[in-house]
VEXKE-619455 format. One record per residue: residue in one letter; x, y, z of N, C-alpha, C in turn. Coordinates in Angstrom, 2 decimals. Example, Ala and Ser with C-alpha at 12.3 -4.5 7.8 and 13.67 -1.06 7.14 Angstrom:
REM VEXKE-619455
<atom type="A" n_u="13.19" n_v="-5.69" n_w="7.80" ca_u="12.30" ca_v="-4.50" ca_w="7.80" c_u="13.20" c_v="-3.30" c_w="7.80"/>
<atom type="S" n_u="12.85" n_v="-2.25" n_w="7.08" ca_u="13.67" ca_v="-1.06" ca_w="7.14" c_u="12.90" c_v="0.03" c_w="7.87"/>
//
This chain:
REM VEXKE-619455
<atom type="X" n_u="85.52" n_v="101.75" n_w="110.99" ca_u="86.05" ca_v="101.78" ca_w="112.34" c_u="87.49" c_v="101.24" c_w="112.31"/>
<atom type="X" n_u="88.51" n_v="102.00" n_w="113.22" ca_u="89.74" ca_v="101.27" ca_w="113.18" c_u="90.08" c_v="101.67" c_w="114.80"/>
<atom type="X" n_u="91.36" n_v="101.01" n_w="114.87" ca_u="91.64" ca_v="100.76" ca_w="116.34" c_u="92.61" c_v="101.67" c_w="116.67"/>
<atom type="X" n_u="92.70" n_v="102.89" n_w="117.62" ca_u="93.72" ca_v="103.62" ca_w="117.97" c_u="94.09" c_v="103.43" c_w="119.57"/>
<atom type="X" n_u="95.46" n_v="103.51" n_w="119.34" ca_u="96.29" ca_v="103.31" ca_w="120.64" c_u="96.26" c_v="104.83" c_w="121.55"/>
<atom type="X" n_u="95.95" n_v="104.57" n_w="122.79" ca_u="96.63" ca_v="106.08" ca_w="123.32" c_u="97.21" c_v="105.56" c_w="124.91"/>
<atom type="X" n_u="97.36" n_v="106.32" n_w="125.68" ca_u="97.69" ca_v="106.29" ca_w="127.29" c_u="96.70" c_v="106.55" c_w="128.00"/>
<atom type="X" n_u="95.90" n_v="106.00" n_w="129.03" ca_u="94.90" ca_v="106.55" ca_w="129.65" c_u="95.59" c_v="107.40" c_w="130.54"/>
<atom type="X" n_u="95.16" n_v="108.52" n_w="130.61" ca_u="95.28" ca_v="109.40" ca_w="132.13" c_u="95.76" c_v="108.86" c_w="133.61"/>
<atom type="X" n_u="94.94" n_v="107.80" n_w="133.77" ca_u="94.73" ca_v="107.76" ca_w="134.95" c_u="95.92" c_v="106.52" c_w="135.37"/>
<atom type="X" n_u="96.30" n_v="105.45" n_w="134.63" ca_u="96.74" ca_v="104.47" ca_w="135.45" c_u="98.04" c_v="104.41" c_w="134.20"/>
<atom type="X" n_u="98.25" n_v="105.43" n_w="133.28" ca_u="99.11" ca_v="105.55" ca_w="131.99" c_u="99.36" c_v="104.38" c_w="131.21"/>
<atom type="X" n_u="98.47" n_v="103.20" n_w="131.24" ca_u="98.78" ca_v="101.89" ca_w="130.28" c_u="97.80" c_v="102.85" c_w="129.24"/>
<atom type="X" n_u="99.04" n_v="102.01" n_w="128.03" ca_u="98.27" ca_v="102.14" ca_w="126.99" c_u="97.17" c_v="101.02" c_w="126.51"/>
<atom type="X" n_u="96.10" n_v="101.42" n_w="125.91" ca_u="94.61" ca_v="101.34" ca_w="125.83" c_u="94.83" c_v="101.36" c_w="124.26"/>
<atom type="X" n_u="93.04" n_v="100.30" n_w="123.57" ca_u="93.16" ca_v="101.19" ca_w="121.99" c_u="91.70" c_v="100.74" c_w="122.26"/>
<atom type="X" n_u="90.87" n_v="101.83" n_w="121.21" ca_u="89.73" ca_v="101.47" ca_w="121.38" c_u="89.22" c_v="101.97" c_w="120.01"/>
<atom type="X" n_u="87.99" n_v="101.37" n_w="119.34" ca_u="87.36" ca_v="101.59" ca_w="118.16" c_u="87.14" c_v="102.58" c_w="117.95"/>
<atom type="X" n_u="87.75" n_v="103.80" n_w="116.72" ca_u="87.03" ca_v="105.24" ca_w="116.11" c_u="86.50" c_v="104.75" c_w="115.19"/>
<atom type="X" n_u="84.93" n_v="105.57" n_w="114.82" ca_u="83.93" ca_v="105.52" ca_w="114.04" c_u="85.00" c_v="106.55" c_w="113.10"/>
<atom type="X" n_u="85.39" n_v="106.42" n_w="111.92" ca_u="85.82" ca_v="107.47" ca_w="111.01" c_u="85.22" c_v="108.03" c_w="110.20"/>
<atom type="X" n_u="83.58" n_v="107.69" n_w="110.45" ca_u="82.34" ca_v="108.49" ca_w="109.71" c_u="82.00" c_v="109.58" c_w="110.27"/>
<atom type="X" n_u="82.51" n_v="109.87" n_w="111.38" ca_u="81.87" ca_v="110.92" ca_w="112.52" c_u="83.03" c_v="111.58" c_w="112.45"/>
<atom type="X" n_u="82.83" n_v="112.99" n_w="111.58" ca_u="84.02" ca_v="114.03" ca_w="111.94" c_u="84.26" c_v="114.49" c_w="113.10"/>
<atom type="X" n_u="83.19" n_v="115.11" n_w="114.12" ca_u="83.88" ca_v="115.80" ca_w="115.44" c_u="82.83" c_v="114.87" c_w="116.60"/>
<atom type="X" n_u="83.73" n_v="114.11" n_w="117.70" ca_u="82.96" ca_v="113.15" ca_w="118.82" c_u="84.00" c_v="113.65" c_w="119.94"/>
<atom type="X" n_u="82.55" n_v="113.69" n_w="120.88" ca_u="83.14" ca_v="113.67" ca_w="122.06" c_u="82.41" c_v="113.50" c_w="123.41"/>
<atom type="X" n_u="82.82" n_v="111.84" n_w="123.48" ca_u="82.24" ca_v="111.63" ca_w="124.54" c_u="83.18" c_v="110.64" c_w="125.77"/>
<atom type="X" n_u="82.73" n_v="110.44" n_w="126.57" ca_u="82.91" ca_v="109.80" ca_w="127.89" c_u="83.46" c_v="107.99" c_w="127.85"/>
<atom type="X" n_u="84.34" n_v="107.48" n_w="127.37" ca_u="84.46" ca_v="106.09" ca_w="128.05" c_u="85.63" c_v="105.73" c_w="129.00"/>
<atom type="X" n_u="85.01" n_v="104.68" n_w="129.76" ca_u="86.10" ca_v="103.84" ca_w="131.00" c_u="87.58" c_v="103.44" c_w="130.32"/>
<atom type="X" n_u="88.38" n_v="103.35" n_w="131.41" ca_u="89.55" ca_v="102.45" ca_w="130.87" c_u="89.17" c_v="101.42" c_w="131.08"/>
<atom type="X" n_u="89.90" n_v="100.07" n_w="129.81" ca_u="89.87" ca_v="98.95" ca_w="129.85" c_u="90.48" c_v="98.25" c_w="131.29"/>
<atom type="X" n_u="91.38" n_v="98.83" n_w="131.92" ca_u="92.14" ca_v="98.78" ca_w="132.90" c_u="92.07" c_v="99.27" c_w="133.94"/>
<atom type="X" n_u="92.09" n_v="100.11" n_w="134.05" ca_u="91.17" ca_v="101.13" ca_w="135.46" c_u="90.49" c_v="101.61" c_w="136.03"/>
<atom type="X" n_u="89.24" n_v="101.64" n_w="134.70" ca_u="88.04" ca_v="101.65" ca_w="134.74" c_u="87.47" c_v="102.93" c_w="135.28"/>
<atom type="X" n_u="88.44" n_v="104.19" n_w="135.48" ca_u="88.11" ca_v="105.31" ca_w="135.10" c_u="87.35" c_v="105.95" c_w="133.69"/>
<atom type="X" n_u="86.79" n_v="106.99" n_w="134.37" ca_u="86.03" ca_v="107.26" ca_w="133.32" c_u="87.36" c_v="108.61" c_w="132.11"/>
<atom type="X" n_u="87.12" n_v="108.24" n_w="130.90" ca_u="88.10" ca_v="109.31" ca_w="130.07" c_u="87.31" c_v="110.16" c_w="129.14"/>
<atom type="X" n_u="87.49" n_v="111.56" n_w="129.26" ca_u="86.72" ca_v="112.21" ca_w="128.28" c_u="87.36" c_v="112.33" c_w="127.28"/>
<atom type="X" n_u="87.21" n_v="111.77" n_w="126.13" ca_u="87.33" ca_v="112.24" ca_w="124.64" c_u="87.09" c_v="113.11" c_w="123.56"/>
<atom type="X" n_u="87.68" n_v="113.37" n_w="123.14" ca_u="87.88" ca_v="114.81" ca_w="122.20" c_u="88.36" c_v="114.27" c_w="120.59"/>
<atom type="X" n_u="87.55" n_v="114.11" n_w="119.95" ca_u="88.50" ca_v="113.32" ca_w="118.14" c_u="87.53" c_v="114.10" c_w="117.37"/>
<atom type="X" n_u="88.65" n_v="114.36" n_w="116.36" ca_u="88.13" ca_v="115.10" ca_w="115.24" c_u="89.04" c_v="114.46" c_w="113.74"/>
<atom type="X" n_u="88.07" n_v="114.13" n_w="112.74" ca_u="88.74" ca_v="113.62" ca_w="112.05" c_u="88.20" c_v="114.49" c_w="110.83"/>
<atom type="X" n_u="89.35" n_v="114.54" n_w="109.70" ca_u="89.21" ca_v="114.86" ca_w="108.84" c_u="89.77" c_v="114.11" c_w="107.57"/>
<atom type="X" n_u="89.11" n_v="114.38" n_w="106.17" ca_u="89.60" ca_v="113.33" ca_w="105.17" c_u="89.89" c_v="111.96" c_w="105.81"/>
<atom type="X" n_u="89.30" n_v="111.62" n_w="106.01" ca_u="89.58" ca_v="110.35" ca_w="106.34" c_u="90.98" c_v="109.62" c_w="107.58"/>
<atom type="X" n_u="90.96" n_v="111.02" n_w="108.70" ca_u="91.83" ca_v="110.83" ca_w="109.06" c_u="92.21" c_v="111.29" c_w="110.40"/>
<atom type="X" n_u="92.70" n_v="110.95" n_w="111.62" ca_u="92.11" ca_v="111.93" ca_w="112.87" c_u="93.43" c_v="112.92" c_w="112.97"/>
<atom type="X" n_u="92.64" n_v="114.09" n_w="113.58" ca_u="93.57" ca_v="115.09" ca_w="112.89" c_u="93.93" c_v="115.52" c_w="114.79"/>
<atom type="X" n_u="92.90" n_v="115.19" n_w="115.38" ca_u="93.09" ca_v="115.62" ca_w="117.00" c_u="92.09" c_v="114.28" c_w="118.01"/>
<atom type="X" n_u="93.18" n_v="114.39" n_w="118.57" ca_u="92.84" ca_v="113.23" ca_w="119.81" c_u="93.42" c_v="113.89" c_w="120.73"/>
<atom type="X" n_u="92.18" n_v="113.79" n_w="122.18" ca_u="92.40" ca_v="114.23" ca_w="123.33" c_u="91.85" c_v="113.00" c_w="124.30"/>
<atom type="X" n_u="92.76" n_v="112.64" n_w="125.12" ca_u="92.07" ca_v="111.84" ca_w="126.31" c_u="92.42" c_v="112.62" c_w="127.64"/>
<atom type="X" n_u="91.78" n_v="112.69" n_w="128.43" ca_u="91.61" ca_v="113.35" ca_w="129.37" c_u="90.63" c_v="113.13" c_w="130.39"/>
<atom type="X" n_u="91.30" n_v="112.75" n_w="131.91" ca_u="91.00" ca_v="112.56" ca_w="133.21" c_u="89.78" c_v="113.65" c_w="133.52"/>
<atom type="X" n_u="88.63" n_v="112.92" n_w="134.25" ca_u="87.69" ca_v="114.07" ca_w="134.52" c_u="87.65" c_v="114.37" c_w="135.83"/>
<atom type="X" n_u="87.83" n_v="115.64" n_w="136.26" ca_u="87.53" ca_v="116.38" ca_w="137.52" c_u="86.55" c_v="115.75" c_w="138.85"/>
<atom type="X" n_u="86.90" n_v="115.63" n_w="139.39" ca_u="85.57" ca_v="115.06" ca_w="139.91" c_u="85.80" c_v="115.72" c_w="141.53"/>
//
């Protein structure tokens, strides 16, 4: 596990939160630390390495 930085959607502070780098393709649902919106996630890692990160505001 290591720690990646991004921008949340919703309130644009940047955030970092734990990737599993055992899990090639995840995608699920967590809050901001800060805003406490919910962010859908999109990571795909390959070789040991994330090759795509998506955060993204959900519709509601």
């Amino acid at each position: 596990m290591e720690e990646y930085f991004f921008q949340c959607p919703y309130c644009w502070e940047d955030i970092s939160m734990l990737v599993d780098y055992s899990v090639s393709d995840q995608n699920y649902i967590e809050d901001c630390e800060i805003c406490c919106n919910p962010i859908q996630l999109d990571i795909v890692i390959e070789n040991n390495e994330i090759t795509s990160f998506q955060a993204e505001s959900i519709e509601q």
